[in-house]
C-alpha positions in Angstrom: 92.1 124.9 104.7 95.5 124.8 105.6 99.0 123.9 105.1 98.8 122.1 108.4 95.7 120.2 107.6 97.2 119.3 104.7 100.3 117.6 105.8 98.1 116.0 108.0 96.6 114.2 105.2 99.9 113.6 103.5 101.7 112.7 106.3 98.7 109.3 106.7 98.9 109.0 102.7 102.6 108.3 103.1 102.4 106.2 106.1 99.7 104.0 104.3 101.2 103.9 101.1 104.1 102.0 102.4 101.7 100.1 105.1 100.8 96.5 104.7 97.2 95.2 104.3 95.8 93.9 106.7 98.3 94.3 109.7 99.2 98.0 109.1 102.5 97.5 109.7 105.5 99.7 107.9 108.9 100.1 108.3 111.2 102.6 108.6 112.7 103.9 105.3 116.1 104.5 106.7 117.1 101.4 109.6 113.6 98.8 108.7 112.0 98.6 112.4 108.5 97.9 112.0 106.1 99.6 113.6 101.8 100.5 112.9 101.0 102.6 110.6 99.0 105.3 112.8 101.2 104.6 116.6 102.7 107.7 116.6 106.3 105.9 116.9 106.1 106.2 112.6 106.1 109.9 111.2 106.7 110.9 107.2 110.2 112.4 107.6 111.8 114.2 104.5 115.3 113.5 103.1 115.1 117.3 102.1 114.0 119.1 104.8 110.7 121.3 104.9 112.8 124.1 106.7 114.9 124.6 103.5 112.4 123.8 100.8 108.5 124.2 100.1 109.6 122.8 97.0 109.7 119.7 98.2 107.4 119.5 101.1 105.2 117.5 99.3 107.5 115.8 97.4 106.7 112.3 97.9 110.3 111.0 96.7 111.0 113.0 99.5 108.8 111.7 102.3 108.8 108.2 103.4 107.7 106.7 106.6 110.6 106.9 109.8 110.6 106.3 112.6 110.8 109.0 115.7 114.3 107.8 116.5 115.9 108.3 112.3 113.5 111.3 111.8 113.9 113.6 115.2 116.8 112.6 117.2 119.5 110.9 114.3 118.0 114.3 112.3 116.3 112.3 109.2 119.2 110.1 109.4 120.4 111.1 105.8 123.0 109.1 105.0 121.0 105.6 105.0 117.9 107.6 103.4 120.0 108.8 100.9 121.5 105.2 100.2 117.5 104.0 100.6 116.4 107.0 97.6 119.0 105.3 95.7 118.1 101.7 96.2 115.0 102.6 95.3 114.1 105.1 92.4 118.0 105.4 90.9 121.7 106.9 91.9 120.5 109.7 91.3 117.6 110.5 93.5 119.1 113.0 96.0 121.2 115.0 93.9 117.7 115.7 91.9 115.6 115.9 95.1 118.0 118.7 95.9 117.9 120.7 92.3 114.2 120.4 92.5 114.7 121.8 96.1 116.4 125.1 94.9 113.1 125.9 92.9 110.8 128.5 93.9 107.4 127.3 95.4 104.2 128.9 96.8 101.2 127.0 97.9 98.7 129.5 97.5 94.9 128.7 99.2 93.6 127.0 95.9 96.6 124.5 95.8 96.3 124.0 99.5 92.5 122.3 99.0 92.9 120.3 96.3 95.9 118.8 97.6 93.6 118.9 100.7 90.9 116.8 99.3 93.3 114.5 96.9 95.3 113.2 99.7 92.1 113.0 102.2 90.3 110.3 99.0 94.2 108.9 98.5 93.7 108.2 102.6 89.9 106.7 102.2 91.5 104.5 99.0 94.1 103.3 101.0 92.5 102.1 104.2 89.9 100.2 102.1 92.3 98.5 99.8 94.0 97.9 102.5 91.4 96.8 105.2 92.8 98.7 107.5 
């Protein structure tokens, strides 16, 4: 397996954690616009980006569902995610978000599949509680 399957799988669990039953419909962390779950206009963008940290790649106080327009062209649009991680896990979210960046991380093959195959179960949970 591999890193990129398994943001695959982490990138759904995040968009269907925050999706509602039924509809599938979630909104953008940073400016609320709705959108569905799987359209491909909804992506799990990172506060802390995965350029700078591994740390936090999977992180998920760092990823949250945003859309195309806050995640790629207003570049994560931090300061209303910023004001969001606030709002909701505590003032201070980012500061701690960006400490836990600074640590050293390595996702070695072993981590890589069971992250793999918690996040692909997390995904199966999800759309059945969810009846999506």
């Amino acid at each position: 397996m591999s890193d990129a399957t398994l943001w695959t799988w982490f990138s759904m669990f995040i968009r269907l954690l925050y999706a509602e039953a039924f509809s599938g419909i979630v909104k953008c962390f940073t400016c609320g616009r709705p959108y569905i779950w799987n359209s491909g206009s909804i992506h799990a963008g990172h506060f802390i980006s995965t350029g700078s940290s591994l740390a936090t790649k999977y992180n998920e106080k760092n990823v949250h569902p945003q859309c195309v327009r806050c995640n790629m062209h207003l570049h994560g649009n931090l300061y209303a995610y910023s004001m969001a991680l606030r709002a909701k896990y505590g003032q201070n979210t980012p500061e701690e978000l960006l400490i836990a960046s600074k640590q050293r991380a390595n996702l070695g093959r072993f981590e890589i599949k069971t992250l793999t195959e918690y996040y692909k179960k997390e995904v199966k949970r999800l759309k059945q509680e969810k009846h999506l």
